[in-house]
N, C-alpha and C positions, 0 to 999 in steps of 0.2 A: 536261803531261808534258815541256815542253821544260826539259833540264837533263841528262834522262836518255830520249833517245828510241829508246837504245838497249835498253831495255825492250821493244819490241818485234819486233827479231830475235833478242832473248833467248827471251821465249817459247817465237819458235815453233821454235829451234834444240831448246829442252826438246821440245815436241811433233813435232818431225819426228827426232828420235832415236830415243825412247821409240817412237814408231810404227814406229822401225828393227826396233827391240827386243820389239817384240809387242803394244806396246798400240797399243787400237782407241777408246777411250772417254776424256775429258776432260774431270773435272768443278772447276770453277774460283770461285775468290771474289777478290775485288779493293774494294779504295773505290774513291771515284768518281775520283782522279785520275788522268787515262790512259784510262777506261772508255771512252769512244767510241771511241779507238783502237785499243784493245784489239777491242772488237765488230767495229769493220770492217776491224783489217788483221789481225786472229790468229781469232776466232769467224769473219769472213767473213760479217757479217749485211749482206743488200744494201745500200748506200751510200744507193739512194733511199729505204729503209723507215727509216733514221737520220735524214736531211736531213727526211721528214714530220712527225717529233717537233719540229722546228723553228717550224713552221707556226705561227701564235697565233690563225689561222682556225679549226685541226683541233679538230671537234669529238669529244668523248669518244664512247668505244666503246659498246655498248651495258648492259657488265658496270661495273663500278667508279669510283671517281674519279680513279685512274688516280696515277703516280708522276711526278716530275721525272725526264727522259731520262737523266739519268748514275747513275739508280738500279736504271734497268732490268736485266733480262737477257735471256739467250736460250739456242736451243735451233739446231744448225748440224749438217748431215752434209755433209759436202765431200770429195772427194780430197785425201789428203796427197802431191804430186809427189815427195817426199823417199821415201818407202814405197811410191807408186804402191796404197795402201789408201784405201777409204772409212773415215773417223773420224769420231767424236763428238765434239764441243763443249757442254759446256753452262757457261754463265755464269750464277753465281747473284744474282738482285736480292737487292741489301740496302740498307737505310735507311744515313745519315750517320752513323751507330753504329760509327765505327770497330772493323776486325777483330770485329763481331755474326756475321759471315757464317761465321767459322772455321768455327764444330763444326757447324755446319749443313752446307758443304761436305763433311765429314768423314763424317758421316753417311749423305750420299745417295751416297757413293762405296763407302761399304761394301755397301749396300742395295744395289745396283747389279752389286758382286763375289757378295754373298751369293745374288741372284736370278740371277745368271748363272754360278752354281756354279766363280767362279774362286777359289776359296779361298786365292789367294797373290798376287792383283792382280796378274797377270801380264798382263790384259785391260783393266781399269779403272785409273785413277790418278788423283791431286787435284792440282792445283795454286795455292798462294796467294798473290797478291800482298799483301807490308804497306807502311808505311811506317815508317821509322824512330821518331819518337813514338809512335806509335801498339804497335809490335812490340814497345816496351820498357815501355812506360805502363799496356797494359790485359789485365788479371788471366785475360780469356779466351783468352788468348795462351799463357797458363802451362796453363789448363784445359784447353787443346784438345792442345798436346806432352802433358800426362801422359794423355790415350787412346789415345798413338800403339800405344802396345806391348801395350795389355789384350785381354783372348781373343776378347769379343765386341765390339770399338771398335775394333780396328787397321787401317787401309787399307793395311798392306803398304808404308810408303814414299809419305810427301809431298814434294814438292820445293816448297820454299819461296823466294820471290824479295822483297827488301826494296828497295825504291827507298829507300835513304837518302842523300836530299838535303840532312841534318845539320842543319835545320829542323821544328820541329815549330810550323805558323803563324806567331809570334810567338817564341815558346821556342828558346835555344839549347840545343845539347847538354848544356850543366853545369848549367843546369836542368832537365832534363828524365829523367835518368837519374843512378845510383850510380855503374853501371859501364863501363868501358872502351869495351863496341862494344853498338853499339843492339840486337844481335843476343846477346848473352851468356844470354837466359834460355833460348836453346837446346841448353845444355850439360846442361840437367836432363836431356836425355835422350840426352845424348852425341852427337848429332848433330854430324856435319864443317859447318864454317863456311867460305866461298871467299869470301874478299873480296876484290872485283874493280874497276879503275880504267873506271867507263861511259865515259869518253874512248878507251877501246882497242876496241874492238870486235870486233878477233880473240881478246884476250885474254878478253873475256864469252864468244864463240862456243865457246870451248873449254872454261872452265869450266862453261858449259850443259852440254853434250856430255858431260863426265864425271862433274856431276851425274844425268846421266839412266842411265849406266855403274853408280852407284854404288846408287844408286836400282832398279835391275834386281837388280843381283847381290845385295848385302843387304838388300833390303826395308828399309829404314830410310828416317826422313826426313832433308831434306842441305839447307841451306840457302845461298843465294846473296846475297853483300852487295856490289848494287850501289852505289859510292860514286859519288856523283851530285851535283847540286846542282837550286835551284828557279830558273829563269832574271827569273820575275816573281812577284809578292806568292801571298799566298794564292788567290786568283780573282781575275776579272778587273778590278776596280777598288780591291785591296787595295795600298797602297802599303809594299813590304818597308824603303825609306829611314828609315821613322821609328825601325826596331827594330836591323837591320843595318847599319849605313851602310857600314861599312870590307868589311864581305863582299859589299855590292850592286853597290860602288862597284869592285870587281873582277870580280866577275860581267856588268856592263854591257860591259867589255872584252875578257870572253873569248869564244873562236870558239865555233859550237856543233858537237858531235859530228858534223853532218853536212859539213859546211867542212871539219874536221880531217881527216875520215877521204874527203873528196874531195880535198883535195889531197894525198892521202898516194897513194891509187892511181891520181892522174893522174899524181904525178910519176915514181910508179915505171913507168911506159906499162901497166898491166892497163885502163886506159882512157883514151877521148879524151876532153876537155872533152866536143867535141861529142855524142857517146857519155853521157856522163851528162847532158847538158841535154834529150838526147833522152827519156831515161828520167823525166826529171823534168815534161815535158810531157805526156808520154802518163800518167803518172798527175793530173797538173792536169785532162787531159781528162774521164778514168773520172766525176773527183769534178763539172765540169761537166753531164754529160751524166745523172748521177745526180740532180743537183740540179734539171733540168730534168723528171726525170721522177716526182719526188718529188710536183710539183705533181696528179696524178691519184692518189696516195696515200690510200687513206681507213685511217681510224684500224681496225686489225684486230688488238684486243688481243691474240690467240693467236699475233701476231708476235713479239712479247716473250717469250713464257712461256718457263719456262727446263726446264720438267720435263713434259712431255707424256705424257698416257695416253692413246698410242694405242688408237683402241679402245671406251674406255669410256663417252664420247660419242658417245652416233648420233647424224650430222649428220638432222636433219630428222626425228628417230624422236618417238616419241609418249612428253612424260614418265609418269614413272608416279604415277597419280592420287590414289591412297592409301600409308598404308603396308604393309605385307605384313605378316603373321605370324611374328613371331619364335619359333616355337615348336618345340620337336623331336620325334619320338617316344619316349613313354615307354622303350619297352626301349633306345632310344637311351640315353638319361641313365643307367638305369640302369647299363648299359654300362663310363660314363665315369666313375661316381658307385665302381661297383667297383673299377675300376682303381685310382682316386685314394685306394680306402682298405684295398687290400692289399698291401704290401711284394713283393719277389721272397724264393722259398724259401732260397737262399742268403743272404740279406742281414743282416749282422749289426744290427738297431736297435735306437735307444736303448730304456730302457724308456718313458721318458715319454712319447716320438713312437707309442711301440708303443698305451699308450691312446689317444689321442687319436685314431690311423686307428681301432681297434677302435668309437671316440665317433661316428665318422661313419659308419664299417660298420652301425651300430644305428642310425642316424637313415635310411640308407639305406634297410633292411629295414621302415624305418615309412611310404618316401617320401617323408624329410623332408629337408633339407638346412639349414645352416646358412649365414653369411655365406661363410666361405670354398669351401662346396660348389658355391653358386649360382655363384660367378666359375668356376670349375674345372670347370662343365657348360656356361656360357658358352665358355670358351677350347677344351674340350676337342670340342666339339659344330661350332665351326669348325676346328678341327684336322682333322677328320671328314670334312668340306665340301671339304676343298682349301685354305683359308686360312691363310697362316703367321701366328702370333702372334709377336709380340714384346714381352717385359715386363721395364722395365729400370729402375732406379735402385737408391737405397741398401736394401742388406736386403732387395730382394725374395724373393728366394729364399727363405728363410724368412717374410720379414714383419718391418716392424717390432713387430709386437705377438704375435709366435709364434703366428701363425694358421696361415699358407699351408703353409707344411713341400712346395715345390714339386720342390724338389731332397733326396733323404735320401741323408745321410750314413752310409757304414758306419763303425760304433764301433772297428773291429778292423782293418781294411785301410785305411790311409793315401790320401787323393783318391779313393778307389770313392764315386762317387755314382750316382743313379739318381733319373731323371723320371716319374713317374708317366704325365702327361701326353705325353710322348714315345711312348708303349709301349700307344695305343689298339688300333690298325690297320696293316697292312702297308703302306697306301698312304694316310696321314694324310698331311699336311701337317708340316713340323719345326716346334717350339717350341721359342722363344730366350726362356730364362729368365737374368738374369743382374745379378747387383753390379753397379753403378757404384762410383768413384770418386768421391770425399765432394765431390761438386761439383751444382753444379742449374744454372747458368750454361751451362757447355760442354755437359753430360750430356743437358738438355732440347734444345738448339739441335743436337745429333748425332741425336736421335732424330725431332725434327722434318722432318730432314735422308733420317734413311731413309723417314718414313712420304711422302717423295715421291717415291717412284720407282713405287710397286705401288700401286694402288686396291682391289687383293685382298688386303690384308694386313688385319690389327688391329695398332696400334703403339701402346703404353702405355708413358707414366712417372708413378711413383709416387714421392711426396714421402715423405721417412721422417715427417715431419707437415708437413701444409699449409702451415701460418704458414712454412715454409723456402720455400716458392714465389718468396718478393718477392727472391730471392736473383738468381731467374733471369726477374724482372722485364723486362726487355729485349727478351727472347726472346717474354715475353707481349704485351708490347705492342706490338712493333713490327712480328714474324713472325705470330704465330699468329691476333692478333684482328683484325688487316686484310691480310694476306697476300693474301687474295680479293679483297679492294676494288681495293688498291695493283698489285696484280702480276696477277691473274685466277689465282694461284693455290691450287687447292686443297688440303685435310689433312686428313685423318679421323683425327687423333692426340689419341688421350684421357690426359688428365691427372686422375691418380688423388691426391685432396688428402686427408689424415685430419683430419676436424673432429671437433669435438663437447667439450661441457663439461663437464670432469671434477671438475673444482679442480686443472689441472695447470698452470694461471699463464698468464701472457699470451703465452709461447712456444710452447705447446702443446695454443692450444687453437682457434684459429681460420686457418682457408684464407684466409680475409680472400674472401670469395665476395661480399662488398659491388664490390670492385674489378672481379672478375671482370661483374658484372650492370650496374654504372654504362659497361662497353666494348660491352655488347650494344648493335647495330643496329636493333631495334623499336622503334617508336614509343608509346608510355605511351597517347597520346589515341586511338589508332586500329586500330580492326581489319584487318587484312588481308582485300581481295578476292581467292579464291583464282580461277587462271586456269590456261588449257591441260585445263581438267578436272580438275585437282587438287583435294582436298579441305582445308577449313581446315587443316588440320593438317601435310600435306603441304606445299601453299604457306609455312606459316611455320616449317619447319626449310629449305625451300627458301629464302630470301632473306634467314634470321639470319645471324650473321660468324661465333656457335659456340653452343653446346648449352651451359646450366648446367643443371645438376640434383645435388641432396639424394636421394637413395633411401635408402627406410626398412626395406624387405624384401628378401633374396635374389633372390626371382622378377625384383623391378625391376631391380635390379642387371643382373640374368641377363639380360634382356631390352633393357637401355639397350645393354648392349655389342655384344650381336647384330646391335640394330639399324643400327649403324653402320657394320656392312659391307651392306645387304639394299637399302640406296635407291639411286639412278641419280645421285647427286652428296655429296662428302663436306664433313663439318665437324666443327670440331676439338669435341671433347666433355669439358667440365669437373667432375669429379664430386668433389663435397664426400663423403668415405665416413669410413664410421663408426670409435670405435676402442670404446668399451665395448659396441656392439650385437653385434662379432663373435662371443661368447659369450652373450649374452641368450636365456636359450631361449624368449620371445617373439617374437624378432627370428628367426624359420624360416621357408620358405617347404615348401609342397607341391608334389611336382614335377604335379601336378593343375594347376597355377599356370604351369605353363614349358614343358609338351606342345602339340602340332599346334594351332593356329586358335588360342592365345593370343600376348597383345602384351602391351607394355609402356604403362600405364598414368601418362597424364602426373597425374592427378587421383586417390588412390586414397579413395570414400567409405567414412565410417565403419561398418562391417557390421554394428553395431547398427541402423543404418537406410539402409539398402541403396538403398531410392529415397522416402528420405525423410520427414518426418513432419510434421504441423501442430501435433503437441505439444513438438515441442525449441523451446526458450524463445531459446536461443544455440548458435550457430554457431562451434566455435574451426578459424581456417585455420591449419593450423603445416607446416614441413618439416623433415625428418630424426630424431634425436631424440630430440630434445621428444614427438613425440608417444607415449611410452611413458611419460614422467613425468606428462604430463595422462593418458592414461588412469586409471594408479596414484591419482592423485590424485583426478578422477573418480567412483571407487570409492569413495574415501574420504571425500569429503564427501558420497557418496549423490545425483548426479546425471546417474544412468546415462539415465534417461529424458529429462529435460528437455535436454541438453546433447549437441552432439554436433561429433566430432574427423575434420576432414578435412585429408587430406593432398595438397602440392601437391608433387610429385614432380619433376616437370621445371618449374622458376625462367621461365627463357628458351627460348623462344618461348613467352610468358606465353601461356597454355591457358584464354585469353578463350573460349569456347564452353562448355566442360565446369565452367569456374567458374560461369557465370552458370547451366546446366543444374542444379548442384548447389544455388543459392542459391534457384534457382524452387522447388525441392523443397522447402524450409525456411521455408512463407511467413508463419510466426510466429516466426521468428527475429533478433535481431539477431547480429551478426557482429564477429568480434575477430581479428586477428591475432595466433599468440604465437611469438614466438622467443627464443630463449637466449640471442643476442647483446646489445650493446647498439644504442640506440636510431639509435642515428648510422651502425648498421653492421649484418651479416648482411641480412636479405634486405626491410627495410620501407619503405626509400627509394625501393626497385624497385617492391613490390607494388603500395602503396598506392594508385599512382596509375591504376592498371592494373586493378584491381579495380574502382572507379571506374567505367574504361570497360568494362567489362566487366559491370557494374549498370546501363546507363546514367543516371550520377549520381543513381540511386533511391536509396540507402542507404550510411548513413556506415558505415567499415569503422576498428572503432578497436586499438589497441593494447595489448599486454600483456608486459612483457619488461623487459630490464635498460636503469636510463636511460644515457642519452649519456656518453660515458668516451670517454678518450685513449686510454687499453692495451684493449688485446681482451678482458682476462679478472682475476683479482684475484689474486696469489698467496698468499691467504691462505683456506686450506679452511674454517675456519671460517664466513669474511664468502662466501665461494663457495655455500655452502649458505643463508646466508641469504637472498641474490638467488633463491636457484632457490624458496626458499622464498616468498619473496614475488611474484615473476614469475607462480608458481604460482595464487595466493592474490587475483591481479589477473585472472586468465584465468575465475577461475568468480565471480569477485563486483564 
């Protein structure tokens, strides 16, 4: 930080105003330069719980493998002396992903106003620090200003702070930017820019001060551009002479901000030398006596954590040993099943929408539901509960495939819309249905962002198609699928992908769920011993990093999503979903299937043989589907008997017990795996080996599917059908 150390009585000049001003809560992202500084003179995290990070004795905690100390975060309630108010601090861990942490920040600040009913951030605010390369360089910088001002994304006013040290590692400013000030791509959203000299220090105090003024009064974000400098290299053995010479070689000669600004109010008498040497030993001591006490420190991961659910963890309680029944009362469903498919008598709709509720009103009265029903007894059934839902990205509202119809539009009065789902119960829970912004970068990392404040929520985004996921790549790899490991934190935030093979080319047709299963935490060769009394099943959503699953029917659907709010600990849940099943009238479930004392079924056997036969010759294991086209086909070459189609519903935490239950049932079978994908890719690399152990190496488990390719899928519908034709053609002979 030295260049610009005046960064941190900027800070806190921003949070002891803003605390003037009404707010109590401080949700913060920063990189790591300045980060310990930051934690122990603005967060206030004990100086000796810092200094134990230091240790190279300390051994890891008992959860994770734990992060590098300047990635950490935390969680701080302290008096502000400036407001005489208790306030919140929370500092968000982020990986070396320059500005990764924005829309994450952004996110848990809204979650935070939206669960604390401050609808105008008058309670909650964000604060982010960037750096100059980084603020003008990277693309979520641009994604996270355009949510400043949308209905359901806005925090009411960020206050942004840019340490630009006019350095980007190695990069000068003319390489590294177009434009004039490293800060220019803040003008998309009109935001006021305060470029401020960090040698003045009165003059940063003031601009805080009326950034936080400006920031009250109109809810807007305001950024602060501290012109700074980096006194030494990149870290601490980077030498900046090689790249700067002429700017080092003045740097070496100038005083730093604290010289400047002591001899400035020694000389004018606001103090004595002695007077400030004094203040300068009594904090050398604090950091002394901290560092001595550092040494009794033991590693206690929930030091760090940056978002705490109080509460949701009983310390020393009994976990819970199974999982519970996701299921609801039938008059319940029907209930929510009504609601979702009658309009209000006022409502002008379309005619097209008008069949389509009438399509589900009739499937209704059979007890039947379709893809979009089961999500919409799902969400509406915890709406019910007390649980807010939240479902966000491009097109949900409708759907990208004009399914959902969650929001209807009146044809005749301009903005009249109406939720179905909203308008259960008097004392429901709200549903936040809503567009995103054609983004998955910022969009997923906002919503990540809110699904960590509540443990009580469901928080969903939905890719307009899957293959768009690698977009917001970053966010997967670096938050969501070790976020538990790295940080001890958790996420119960499910990301909804649209797979499946149409002939709609290599863009649209794969989640890429190969990625998502080669990041999963389970072990290929080994069963899980379940412990505390847990049963297998339990133990192994307990200790995966997240949940993949293919669901082939509604009821699954209905029941995956349930399930993720009903257990004693969350995790993020991947679901590959359908785009041609949403219409399949084989693809229904019975709400007989989603009522009291039923679950969700990670294995679903073939109901031709229910528990099994000695006369199926072969065994096809497939997920998603594929297995409507092997039935079809099944039929068709006339081996309803001897062949039989099981489906493996949940990928991760591979469902070694109920595979090998299923395999024992079959014991004149052999066994094929078919998927749509190609061979290099969807779900074979994962199974295979795991099947395996799950046989204990009795029986080879062989393949059926499209071979190994670059692209996902072929853009030629013709050659598309002949793959699925012969994929097909491989699975029964």
């Amino acid at each position: 930080l030295e260049g610009c150390e005046v960064l941190i009585p900027a800070l806190k000049q921003v949070i002891d105003a803003s605390s003037e001003l009404g707010v109590d809560s401080f949700v913060m992202g920063m990189p790591h330069r300045g980060r310990l500084n930051v934690l122990a003179n603005v967060a206030r995290k004990p100086l000796d719980q810092i200094f134990a990070q230091f240790d190279s004795a300390l051994e890891l905690g008992e959860e994770g493998s734990g992060d590098v100390k300047y990635h950490l975060g935390t969680y701080q309630e302290r008096l502000n002396h400036a407001s005489n108010k208790t306030i919140k601090i929370s500092l968000c861990a982020n990986p070396s992903h320059l500005e990764a942490v924005d829309p994450i920040v952004q996110g848990k600040t809204r979650a935070e106003q939206f669960y604390g009913g401050d609808d105008s951030g008058e309670k909650s605010m964000s604060i982010l620090i960037h750096g100059d390369a980084a603020f003008s360089g990277q693309g979520v910088v641009y994604e996270t200003f355009h949510l400043s001002d949308l209905p359901e994304y806005s925090t009411h006013g960020t206050i942004h702070v840019v340490v630009n040290n006019q350095i980007g590692f190695t990069t000068d400013p003319r390489s590294s930017r177009s434009s004039p000030y490293c800060t220019d791509v803040a003008r998309v959203v009109g935001a006021p820019i305060f470029h401020v000299n960090a040698d003045d220090p009165e003059a940063v105090m003031h601009t805080c001060k009326v950034a936080a003024e400006w920031r009250k009064h109109w809810k807007k974000d305001v950024v602060i551009d501290l012109v700074c400098y980096r006194r030494n290299g990149h870290n601490e053995v980077d030498n900046p002479m090689f790249t700067q010479p002429r700017m080092y070689q003045t740097i070496q000669k100038h005083q730093s901000v604290l010289d400047l600004y002591r001899e400035m109010i020694v000389s004018d008498g606001t103090v004595t030398r002695d007077e400030y040497d004094a203040e300068v030993s009594k904090y050398d001591q604090i950091c002394e006596s901290a560092f001595a006490e550092a040494r009794d420190q033991d590693h206690q991961t929930d030091k760090w954590l940056d978002s705490p659910w109080k509460g949701f963890f009983a310390k020393g309680g009994t976990p819970m040993s199974d999982v519970p029944s996701s299921g609801v009362a039938k008059d319940t469903l029907r209930h929510i099943g009504s609601a979702f498919s009658i309009p209000p008598a006022d409502f002008n709709i379309h005619a097209g929408l008008k069949r389509v509720l009438g399509q589900r009103a009739d499937m209704l009265s059979k007890d039947m539901v379709d893809w979009a029903g089961g999500e919409a007894l799902a969400i509406g059934s915890l709406l019910m509960e007390g649980m807010h839902v939240r479902l966000s990205g491009q097109d949900v509202e409708r759907g990208t495939f004009s399914h959902r119809h969650h929001v209807l539009h009146d044809q005749k009065i301009d903005r009249k819309e109406y939720c179905p789902l909203n308008n259960l119960a008097p004392d429901q829970a709200k549903y936040t249905v809503c567009n995103s912004s054609l983004s998955e970068y910022g969009v997923l990392g906002f919503e990540l962002g809110f699904s960590m404040t509540n443990p009580h929520s469901l928080v969903m985004w939905e890719a307009q198609f899957g293959d768009f996921n690698n977009t917001a790549q970053c966010i997967i790899d670096q938050f969501i699928s070790s976020g538990q490991t790295k940080w001890v934190r958790q996420s119960g935030l499910v990301l909804l992908l649209p797979h499946g093979y149409e002939g709609m080319g290599p863009e649209h047709s794969s989640a890429r769920p190969e990625r998502f299963l080669q990041m999963c935490s389970d072990d290929c060769d080994t069963i899980p011993t379940p412990v505390d009394g847990r049963s297998l099943e339990m133990q192994q959503l307990h200790d995966i990093n997240w949940i993949v699953a293919n669901c082939s029917t509604p009821a699954s659907y209905y029941h995956i999503l349930r399930r993720q709010l009903s257990l004693d600990f969350r995790k993020p849940l991947i679901i590959c979903t359908p785009k041609s099943l949403l219409r399949l009238p084989e693809a229904r479930s019975s709400l007989d299937e989603m009522c009291e004392g039923t679950h969700f079924q990670r294995v679903i056997r073939d109901p031709t043989f229910p528990k099994g036969s000695a006369s199926v010759k072969r065994t096809l294991f497939c997920s998603g589907k594929v297995y409507y086209d092997l039935v079809k086909e099944r039929q068709q070459v006339g081996m309803e008997s001897t062949v039989a189609i099981v489906r493996v519903e949940q990928l991760s935490p591979f469902p070694f017990d109920v595979v090998s239950d299923v395999a024992a049932s079959f014991p004149s079978a052999s066994f094929k795996w078919v998927q749509e994908e190609p061979k290099n890719q969807g779900y074979w690399q994962y199974v295979q080996p795991r099947f395996s152990t799950a046989l204990q190496h009795s029986q080879a488990l062989t393949y059926a599917g499209r071979p190994a390719s670059a692209a996902p899928a072929t853009g030629s519908k013709k050659t598309h059908q002949n793959e699925l034709d012969n994929l097909l053609h491989s699975a029964f002979h």
